[in-house]
C-alpha positions as CSV (number, residue, x, y, z in Angstrom):
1,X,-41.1,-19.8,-110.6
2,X,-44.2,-19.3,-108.9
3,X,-46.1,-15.9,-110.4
4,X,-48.7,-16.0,-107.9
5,X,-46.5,-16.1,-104.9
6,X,-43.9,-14.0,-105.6
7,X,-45.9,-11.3,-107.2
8,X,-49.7,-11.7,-107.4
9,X,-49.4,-12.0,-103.3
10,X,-47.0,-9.3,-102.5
11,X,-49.0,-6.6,-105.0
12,X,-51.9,-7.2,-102.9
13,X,-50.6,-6.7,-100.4
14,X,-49.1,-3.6,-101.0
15,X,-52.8,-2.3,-101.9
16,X,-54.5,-3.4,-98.3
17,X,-51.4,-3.3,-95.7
18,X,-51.9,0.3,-93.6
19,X,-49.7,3.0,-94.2
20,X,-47.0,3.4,-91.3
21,X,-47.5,7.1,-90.0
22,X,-44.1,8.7,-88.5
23,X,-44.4,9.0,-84.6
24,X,-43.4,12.6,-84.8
25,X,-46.7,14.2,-86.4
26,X,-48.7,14.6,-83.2
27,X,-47.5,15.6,-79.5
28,X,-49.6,15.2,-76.3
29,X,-49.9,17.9,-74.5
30,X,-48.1,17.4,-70.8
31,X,-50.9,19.3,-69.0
32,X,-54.4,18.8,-70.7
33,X,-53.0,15.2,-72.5
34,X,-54.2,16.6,-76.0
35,X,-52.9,15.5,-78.8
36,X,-51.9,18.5,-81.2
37,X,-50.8,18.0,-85.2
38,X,-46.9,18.6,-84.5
39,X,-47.1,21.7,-87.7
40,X,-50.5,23.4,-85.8
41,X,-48.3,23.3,-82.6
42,X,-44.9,24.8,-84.4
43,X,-47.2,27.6,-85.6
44,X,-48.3,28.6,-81.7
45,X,-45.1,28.3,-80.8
46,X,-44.9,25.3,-79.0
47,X,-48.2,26.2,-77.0
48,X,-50.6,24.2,-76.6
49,X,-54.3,25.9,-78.2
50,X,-56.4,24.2,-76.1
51,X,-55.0,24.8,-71.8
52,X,-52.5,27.5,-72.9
53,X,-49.8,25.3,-71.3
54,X,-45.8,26.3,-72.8
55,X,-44.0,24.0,-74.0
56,X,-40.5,23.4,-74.5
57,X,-39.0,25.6,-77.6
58,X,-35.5,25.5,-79.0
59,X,-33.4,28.5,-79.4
60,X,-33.4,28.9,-82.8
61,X,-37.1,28.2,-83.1
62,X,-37.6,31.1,-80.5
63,X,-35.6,33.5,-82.5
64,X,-36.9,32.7,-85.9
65,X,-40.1,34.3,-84.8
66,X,-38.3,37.0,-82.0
67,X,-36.4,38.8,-85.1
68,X,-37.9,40.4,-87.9
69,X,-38.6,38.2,-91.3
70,X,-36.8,35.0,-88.8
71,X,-33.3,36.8,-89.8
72,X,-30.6,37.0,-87.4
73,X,-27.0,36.5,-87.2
74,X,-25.3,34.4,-85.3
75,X,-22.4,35.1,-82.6
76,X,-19.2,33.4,-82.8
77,X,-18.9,31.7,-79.3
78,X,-15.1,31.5,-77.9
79,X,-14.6,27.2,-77.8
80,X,-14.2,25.8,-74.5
81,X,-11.6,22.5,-73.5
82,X,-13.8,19.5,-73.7
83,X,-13.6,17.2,-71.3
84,X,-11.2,19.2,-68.4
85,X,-11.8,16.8,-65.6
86,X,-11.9,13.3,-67.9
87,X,-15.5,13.4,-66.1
88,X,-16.8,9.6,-66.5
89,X,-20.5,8.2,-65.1
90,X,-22.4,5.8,-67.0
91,X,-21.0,7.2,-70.2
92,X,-18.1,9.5,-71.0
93,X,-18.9,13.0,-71.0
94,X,-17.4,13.4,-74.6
95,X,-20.1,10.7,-75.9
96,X,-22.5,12.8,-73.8
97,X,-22.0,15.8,-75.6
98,X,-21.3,14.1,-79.3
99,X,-25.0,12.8,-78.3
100,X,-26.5,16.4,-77.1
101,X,-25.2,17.9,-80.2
102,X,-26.8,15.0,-82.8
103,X,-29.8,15.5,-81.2
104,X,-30.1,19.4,-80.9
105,X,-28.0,20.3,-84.1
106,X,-26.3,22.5,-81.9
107,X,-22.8,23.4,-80.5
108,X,-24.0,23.3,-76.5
109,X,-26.8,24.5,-74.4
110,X,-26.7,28.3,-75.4
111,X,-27.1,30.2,-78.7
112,X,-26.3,34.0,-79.1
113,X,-27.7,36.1,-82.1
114,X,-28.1,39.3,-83.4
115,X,-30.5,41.2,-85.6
116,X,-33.5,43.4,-85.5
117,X,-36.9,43.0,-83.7
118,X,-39.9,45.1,-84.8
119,X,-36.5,47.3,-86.1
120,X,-35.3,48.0,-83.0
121,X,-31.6,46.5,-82.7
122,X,-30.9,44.0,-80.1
123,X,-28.7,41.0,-79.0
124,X,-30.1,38.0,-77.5
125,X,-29.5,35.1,-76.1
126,X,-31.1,31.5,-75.9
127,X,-30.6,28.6,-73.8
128,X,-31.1,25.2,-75.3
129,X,-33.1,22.7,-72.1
130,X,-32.8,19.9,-74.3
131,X,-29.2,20.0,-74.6
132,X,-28.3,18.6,-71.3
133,X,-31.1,19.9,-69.3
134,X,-29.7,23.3,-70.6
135,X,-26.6,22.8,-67.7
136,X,-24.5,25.5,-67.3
137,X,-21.0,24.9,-68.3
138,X,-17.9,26.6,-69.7
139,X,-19.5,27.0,-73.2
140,X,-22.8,28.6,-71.7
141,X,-20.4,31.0,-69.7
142,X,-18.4,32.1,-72.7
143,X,-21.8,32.8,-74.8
144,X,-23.0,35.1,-72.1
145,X,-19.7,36.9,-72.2
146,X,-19.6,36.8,-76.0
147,X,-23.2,38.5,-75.7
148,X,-22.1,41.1,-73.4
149,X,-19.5,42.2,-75.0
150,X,-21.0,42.1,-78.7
151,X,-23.9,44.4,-77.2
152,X,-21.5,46.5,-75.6
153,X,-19.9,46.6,-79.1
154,X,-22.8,47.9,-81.1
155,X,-25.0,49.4,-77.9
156,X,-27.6,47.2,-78.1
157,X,-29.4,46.1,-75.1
158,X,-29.2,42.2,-74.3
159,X,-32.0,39.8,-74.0
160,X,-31.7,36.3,-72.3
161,X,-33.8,33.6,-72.5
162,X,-32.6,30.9,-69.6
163,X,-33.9,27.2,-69.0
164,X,-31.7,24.9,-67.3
165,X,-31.6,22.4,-64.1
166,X,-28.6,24.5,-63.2
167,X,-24.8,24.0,-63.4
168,X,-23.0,20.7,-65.5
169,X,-21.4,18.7,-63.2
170,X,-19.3,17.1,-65.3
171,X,-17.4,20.5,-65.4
172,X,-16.9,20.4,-61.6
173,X,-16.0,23.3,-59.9
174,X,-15.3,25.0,-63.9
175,X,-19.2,24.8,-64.0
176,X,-19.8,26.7,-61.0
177,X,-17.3,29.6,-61.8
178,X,-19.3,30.2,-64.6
179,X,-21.8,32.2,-61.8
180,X,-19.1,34.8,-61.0
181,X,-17.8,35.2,-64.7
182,X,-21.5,35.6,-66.1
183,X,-22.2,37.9,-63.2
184,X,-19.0,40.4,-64.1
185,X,-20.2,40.2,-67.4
186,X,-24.0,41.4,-66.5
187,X,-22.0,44.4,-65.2
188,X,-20.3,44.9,-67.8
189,X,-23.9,45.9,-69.5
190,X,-25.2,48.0,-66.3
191,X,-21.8,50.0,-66.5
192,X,-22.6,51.5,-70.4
193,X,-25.9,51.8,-69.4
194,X,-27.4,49.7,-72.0
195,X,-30.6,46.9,-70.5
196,X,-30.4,43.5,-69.3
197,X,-33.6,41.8,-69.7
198,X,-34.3,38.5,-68.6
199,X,-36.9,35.8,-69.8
200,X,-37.3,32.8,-67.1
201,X,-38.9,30.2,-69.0
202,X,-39.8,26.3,-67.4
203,X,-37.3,25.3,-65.8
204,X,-34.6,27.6,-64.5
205,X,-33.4,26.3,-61.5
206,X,-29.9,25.7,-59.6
207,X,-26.6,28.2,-60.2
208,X,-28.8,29.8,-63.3
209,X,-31.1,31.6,-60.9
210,X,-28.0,31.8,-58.3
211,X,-26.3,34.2,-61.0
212,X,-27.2,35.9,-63.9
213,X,-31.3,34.7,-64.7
214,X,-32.4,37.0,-61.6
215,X,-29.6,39.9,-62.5
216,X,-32.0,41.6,-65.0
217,X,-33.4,45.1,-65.0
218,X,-36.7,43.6,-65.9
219,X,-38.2,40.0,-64.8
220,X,-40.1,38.1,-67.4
221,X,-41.7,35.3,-66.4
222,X,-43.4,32.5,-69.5
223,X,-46.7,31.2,-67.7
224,X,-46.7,28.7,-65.3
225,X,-42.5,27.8,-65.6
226,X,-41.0,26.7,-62.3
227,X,-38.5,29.0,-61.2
228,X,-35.8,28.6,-58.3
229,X,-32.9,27.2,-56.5
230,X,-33.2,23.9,-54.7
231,X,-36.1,21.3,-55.7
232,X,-39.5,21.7,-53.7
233,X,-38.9,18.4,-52.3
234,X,-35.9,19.5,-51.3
235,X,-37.2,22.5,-49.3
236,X,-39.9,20.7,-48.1
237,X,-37.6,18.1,-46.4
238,X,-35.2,20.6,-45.3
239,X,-38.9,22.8,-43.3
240,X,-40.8,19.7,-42.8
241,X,-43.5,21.8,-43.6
242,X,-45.9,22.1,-46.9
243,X,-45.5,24.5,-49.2
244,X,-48.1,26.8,-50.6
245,X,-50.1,25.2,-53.6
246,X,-47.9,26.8,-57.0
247,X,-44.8,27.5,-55.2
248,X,-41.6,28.4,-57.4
249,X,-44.1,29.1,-60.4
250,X,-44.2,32.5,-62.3
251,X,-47.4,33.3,-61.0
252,X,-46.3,33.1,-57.7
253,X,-43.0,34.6,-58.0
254,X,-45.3,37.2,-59.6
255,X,-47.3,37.9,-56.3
256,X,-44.3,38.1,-53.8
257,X,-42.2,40.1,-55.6
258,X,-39.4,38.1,-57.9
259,X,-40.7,39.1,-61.5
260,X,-41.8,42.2,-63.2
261,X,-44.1,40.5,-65.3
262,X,-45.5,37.1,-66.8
263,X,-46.4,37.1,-70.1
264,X,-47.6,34.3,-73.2
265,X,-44.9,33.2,-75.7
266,X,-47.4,35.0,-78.4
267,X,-47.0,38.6,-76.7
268,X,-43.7,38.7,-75.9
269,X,-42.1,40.4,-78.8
270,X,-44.3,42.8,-78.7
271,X,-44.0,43.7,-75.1
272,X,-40.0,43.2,-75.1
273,X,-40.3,45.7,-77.9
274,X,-41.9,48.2,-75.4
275,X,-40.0,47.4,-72.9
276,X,-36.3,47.9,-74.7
277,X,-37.8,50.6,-76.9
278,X,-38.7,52.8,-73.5
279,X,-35.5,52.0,-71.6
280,X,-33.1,53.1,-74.4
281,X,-35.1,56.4,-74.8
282,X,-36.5,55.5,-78.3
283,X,-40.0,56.5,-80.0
284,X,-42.5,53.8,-79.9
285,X,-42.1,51.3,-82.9
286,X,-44.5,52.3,-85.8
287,X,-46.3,49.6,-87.2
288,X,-46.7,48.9,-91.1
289,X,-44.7,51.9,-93.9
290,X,-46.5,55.3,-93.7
291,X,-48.0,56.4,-97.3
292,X,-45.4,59.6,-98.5
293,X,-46.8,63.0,-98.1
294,X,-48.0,63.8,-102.0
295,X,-46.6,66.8,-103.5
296,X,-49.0,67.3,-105.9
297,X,-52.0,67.8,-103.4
298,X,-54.3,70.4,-105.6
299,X,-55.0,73.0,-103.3
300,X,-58.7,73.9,-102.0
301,X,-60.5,77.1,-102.6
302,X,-62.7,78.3,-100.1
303,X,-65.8,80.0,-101.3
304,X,-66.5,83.7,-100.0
305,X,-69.9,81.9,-99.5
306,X,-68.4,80.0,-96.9
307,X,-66.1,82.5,-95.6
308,X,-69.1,84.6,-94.5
């Protein structure tokens, strides 16, 4: 046996070869192509510190810091028959979900919770881009009818965050009948009285924005997400003309009309707070516990020195 091969050699090695670092630590930035420590990054929220550009967030990331303390409980969502067409491209739509779902950790493209947000009650409602492009299918439809009608329940106003390329196509025509059924059940909300607030958030495009994402009492828009129906090479075919520079962005939108508001992922809670407190006829939300009134406060004697 040769010692100095089979161990002298590989110790050495051991001691000198570089340490493999995991691929997952840092993220470049899309817009300003900075790279950001991947924990720094989860901390902002998936914004970047240095151009302010939003990045994609999941759901239940979004929610951890939406409700108070990262608590909330989760809506059971009616299941949906997979597969109803036998839908085949490249891949079968079955492996194309089993796929979406290892990757998210997920069910499908939309998760509904409950719980409390600077203690003011609320239901809301996420939806998932990464899970196929956040496309709007049976299961998405059935969530936003499950959140309706569990805020409808407990008279809580409903909260929806959309991001999708629009409807699933391997669904068919089930995909696009999700528009009428998510509309009814938007109605459903205005009928009790109880608000319907909508966050747009990069991308919502297609039969989302064709249905319930523009439904809302109030219009949120994140900065700088692309917002709207067909593509803008699409339109721009269909003109022949050029469009204006930052077309279909929130800004934009802002200016002609379409939203209410933009606003950073950082603010939000606080202004959705506002927003939900003042539509359901509430006091403002009082930050921090207020000390108790002591009983035992001596009580002052006033000089007749002073009284004079």
């Amino acid at each position: 046996m040769n010692w100095i091969s089979n161990y002298v050699r590989p110790t050495i090695n051991s001691l000198f070869s570089r340490r493999e670092v995991p691929e997952n630590l840092w993220q470049k930035c899309p817009e300003c192509g900075t790279m950001l420590f991947h924990r720094e990054l989860s901390e902002n929220l998936n914004v970047c510190s240095s151009c302010d550009h939003h990045m994609h967030i999941s759901p239940r990331a979004r929610f951890a810091d939406l409700f108070d303390g990262g608590i909330f409980t989760e809506v059971p969502v009616p299941e949906v028959t997979v597969d109803p067409l036998s839908f085949r491209d490249q891949k079968k739509y079955p492996e194309r979900l089993k796929a979406a779902q290892k990757k998210t950790g997920e069910r499908d493209a939309m998760l509904v919770a409950e719980g409390e947000m600077n203690r003011t009650p609320i239901v809301a409602a996420g939806q998932d881009f990464a899970f196929m492009g956040g496309s709007m299918g049976m299961y998405v439809g059935n969530a936003i009818i499950a959140a309706a009608e569990r805020a409808v329940k407990l008279k809580r106003p409903l909260i929806l965050f959309s991001a999708a390329g629009g409807a699933r196509m391997q669904e068919g025509i089930l995909s696009l009948m999700q528009m009428p059924r998510t509309t009814i059940a938007v109605q459903m909300l205005k009928e009790e009285g109880l608000p319907f607030i909508v966050v747009l958030t990069h991308p919502t495009t297609g039969g989302v924005t064709a249905s319930y994402a523009m439904l809302g009492d109030v219009q949120i828009g994140e900065p700088n997400a692309l917002i709207g129906f067909a593509g803008t090479r699409v339109i721009e075919q269909t003109l022949r003309e050029k469009l204006p520079e930052g077309f279909q962005r929130s800004e934009y939108l802002l200016d002609h009309g379409m939203l209410d508001r933009v606003t950073a992922r950082k603010d939000l809670k606080s202004e959705l707070t506002a927003i939900v407190r003042m539509l359901m006829g509430l006091p403002p939300v009082v930050s921090g516990e207020l000390p108790k009134p002591d009983a035992q406060i001596p009580k002052i004697e006033i000089s007749e020195t002073v009284k004079k």
